[in-house]
C-alpha positions as CSV (number, residue, x, y, z in Angstrom):
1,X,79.0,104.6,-25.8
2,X,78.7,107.6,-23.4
3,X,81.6,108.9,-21.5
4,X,82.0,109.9,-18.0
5,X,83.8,112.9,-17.4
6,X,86.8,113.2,-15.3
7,X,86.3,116.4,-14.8
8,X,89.5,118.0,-15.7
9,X,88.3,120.0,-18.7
10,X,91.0,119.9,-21.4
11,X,92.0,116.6,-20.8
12,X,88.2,115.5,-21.0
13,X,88.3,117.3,-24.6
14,X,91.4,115.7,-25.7
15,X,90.1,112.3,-24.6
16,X,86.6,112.1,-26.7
17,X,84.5,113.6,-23.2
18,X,86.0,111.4,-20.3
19,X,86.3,107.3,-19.6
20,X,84.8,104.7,-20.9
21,X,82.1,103.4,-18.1
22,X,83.1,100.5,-16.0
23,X,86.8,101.7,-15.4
24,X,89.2,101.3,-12.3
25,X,91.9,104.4,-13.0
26,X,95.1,104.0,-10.7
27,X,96.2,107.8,-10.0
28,X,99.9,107.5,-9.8
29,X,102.6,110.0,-8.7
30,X,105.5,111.7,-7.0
31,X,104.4,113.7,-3.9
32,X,102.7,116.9,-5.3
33,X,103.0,116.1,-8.8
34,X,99.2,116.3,-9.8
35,X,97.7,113.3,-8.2
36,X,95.5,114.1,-5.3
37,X,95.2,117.4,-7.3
38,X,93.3,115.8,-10.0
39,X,91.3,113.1,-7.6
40,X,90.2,116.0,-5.9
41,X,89.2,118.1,-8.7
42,X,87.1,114.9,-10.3
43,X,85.2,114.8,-7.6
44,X,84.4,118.7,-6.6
45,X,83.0,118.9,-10.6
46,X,81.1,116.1,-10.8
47,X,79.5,116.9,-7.9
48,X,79.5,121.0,-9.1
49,X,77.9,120.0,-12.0
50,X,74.7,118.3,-10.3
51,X,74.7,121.5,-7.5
52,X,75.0,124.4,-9.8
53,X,75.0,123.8,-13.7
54,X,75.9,127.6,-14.4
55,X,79.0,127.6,-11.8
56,X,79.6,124.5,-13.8
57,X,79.7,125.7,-17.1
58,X,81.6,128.9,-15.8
59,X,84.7,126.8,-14.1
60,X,84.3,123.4,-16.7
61,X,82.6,124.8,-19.9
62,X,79.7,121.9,-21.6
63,X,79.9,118.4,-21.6
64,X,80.9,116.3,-24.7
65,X,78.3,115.3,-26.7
66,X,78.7,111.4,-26.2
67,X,79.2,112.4,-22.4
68,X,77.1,112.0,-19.2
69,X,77.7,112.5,-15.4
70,X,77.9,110.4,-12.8
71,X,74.6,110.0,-10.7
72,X,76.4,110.4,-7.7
73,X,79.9,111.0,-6.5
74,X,81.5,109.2,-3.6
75,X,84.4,110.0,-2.1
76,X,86.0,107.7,0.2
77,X,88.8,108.3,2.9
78,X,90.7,105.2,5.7
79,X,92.1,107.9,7.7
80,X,90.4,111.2,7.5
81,X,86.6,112.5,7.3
82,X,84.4,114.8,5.7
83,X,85.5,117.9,7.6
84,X,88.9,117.2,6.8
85,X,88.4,116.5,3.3
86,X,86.3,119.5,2.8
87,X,89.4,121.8,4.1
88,X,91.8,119.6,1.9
89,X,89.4,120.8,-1.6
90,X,89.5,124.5,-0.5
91,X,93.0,124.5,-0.8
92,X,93.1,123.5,-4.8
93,X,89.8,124.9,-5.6
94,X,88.2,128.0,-5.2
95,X,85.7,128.5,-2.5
96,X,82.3,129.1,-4.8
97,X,83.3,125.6,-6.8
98,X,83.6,123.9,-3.0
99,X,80.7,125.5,-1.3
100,X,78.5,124.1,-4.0
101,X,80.1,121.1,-4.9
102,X,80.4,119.8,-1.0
103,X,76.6,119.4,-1.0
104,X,76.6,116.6,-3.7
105,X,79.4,115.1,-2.4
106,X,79.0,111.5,0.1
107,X,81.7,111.2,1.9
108,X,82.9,107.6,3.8
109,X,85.1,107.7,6.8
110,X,86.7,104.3,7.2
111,X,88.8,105.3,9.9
112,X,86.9,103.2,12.8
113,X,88.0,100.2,10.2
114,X,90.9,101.4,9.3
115,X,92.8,101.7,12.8
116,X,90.7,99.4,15.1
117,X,93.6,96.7,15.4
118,X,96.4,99.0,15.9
119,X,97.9,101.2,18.6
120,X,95.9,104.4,18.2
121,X,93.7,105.8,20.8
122,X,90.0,105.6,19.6
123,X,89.7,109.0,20.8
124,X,91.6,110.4,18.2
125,X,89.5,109.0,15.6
126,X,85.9,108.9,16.7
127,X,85.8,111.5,19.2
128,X,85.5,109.5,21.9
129,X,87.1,107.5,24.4
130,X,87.1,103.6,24.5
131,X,85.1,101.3,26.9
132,X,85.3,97.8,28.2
133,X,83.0,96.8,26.2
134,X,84.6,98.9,23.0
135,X,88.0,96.6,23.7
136,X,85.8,93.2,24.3
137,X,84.2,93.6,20.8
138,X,87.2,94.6,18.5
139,X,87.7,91.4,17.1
140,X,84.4,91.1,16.2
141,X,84.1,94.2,13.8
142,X,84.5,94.3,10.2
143,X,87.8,94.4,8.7
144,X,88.7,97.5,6.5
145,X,88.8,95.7,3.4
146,X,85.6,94.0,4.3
147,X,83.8,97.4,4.7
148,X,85.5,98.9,1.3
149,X,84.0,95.9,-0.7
150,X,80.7,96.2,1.7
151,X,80.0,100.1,0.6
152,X,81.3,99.4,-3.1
153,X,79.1,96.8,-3.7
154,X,75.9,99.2,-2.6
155,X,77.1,102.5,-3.9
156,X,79.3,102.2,-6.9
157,X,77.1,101.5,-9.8
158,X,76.7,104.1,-12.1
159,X,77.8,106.7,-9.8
160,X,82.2,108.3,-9.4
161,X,83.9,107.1,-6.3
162,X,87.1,108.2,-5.3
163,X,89.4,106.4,-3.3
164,X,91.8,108.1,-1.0
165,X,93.8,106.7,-0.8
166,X,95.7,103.0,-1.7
167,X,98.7,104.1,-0.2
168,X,97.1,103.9,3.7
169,X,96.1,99.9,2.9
170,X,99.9,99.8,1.8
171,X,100.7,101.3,4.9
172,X,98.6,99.0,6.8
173,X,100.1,95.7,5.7
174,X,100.1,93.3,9.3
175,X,99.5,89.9,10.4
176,X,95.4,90.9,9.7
177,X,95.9,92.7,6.0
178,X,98.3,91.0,3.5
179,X,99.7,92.4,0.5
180,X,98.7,89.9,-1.3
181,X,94.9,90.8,-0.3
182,X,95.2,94.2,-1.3
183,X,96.1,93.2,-4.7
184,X,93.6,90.6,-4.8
185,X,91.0,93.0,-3.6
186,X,92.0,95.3,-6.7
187,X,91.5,92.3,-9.5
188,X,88.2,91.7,-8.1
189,X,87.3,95.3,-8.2
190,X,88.2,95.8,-12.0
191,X,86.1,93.1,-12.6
192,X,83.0,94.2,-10.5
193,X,83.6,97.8,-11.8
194,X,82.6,96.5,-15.5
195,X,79.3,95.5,-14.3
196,X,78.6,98.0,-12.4
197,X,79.2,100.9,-15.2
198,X,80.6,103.8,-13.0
199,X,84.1,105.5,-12.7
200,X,86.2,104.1,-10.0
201,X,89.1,106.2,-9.4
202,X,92.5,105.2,-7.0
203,X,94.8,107.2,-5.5
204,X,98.4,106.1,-4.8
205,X,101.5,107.2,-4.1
206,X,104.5,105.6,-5.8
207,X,107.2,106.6,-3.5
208,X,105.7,104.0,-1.0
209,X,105.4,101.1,-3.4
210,X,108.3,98.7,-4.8
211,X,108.5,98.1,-8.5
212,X,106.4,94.9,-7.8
213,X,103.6,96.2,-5.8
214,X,103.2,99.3,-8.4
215,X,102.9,96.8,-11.1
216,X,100.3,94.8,-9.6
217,X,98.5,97.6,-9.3
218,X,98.6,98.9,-12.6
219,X,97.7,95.9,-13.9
220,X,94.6,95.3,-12.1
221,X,93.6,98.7,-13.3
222,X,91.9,99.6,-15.9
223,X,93.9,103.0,-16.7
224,X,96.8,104.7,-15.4
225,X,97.7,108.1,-15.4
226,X,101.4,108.7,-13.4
227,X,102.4,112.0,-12.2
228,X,106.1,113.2,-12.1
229,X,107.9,116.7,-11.4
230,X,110.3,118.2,-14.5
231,X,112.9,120.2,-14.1
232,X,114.1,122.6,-16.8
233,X,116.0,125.3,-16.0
234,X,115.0,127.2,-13.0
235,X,111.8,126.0,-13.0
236,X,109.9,123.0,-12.1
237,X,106.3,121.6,-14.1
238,X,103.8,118.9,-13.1
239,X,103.4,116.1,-16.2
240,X,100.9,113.6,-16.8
241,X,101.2,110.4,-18.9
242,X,98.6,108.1,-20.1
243,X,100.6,104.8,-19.5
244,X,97.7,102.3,-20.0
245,X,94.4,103.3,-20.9
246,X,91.8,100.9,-23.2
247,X,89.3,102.9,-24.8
248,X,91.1,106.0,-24.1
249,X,95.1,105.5,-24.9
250,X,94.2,104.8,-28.7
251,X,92.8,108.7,-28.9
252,X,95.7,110.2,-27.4
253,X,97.9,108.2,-29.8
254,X,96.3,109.3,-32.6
255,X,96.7,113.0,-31.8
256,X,100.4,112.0,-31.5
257,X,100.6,113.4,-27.8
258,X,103.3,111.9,-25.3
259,X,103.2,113.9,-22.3
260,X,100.6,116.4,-20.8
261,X,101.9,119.0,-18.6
262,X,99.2,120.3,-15.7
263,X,99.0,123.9,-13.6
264,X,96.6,124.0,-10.7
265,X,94.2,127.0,-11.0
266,X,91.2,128.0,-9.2
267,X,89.0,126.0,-10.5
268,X,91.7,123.2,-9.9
269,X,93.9,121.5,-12.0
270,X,93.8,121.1,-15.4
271,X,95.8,120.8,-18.6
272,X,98.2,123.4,-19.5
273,X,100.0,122.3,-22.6
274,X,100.2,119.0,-24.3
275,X,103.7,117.8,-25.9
276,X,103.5,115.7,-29.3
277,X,106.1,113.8,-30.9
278,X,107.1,116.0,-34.2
């Protein structure tokens, strides 16, 4: 079975080339421990490598042998859009990688979705200002959640999307988006996602989730990598641990590794040291 490539280039090695096609992977973490870092890095080289193979190979090195990209990489956003985005990648990566990569990238603003029902001018999230007839027809668009499965259903097969980021639906929980349809939302994607033979990648911050909700979540996933901050001594290091991963946990077991730890570079972040049990 081919693999596709996170994009993160020692961990890719370490894991056999990248995941296992068909895979939801929950990105979980403490606030700058890794997470967006490595969401972010996915998808500027996966995109890199279909704009500029030798920039590629200079930043990521070759592919695994059992490994093929992504036909496409999507990167979706409920709160921000592509300009954003694009500033938000040229802080982690260097400016060659995202001038390249930003070409091969589709980006999805679900912000009209995202905040039609709540207090927020429109203004500050289309550009423009609302009309009578804008206010008349809110209750007649589609529902975020409705959109995410909409675009998903057209654009995910075969190709990486990114998803930045769960934490805004947490953050959106009302009377018209229930927890309980978030999670739902997240079962049925894991399912779809096996059919549809891509790389669906989530992005979530645990600080805003209970012990419940950040269960749910990792169990409608198909892998989870969590993120934390470690102190020793003066200094501080991101770590990364494979908590769940089928396909993908069993080759990190059997190189007896427990814990990665992760530096962000120019070409983004990537693995720095692995620690094994002795």
């Amino acid at each position: 079975m081919e693999n596709l490539p996170f994009g993160i280039s020692r961990f890719d090695s370490v894991i056999g080339g990248g995941a296992p096609p068909g895979n939801v992977v929950l990105l979980s973490g403490e606030s700058g421990a890794g997470a967006r870092e490595f969401l972010q890095t996915s998808a500027a080289m996966n995109a890199l490598a279909h704009a500029d193979s030798d920039l590629f190979e200079l930043y990521y090195g070759s592919l695994g042998e059992n490994t093929r990209l992504p036909d496409e990489v999507h990167y979706l956003s409920f709160t921000t859009d592509e300009e954003y985005i694009g500033r938000e990648l040229a802080y982690t990566l260097a400016d060659d990688i995202v001038d390249a990569a930003l070409s091969e990238i589709r980006f999805r603003d679900f912000s009209p979705e995202y905040f039609q029902l709540s207090p927020v001018p429109r203004e500050w999230y289309v550009g423009e200002t609302s009309t009578i007839r804008d206010l008349g027809a809110r209750h007649n668009r589609e529902d975020v959640m409705g959109a995410l499965g909409e675009y998903l259903g057209e654009h995910a097969a075969g190709n990486l999307v990114l998803v930045d980021s769960i934490t805004d639906l947490v953050g959106a929980v009302s009377d018209e988006m229930a927890w309980s349809d978030i999670a739902m939302v997240m079962k049925g994607l894991r399912k779809a996602a096996h059919h549809w033979g891509g790389l669906i990648i989530l992005l979530v911050n645990e600080e805003t989730l209970g012990p419940k909700e950040l269960g749910l979540l990792t169990d409608a996933a198909g892998g989870t990598l969590r993120f934390r901050w470690e102190s020793g001594g003066s200094k501080r290091a991101r770590t990364m641990v494979v908590e769940e991963f089928r396909g993908v946990l069993s080759r990190i077991e059997g190189e007896n590794i427990v814990r990665f730890e992760v530096e962000i570079a120019e070409s983004g972040l990537d693995v720095s040291d692995v620690r094994k049990i002795r």
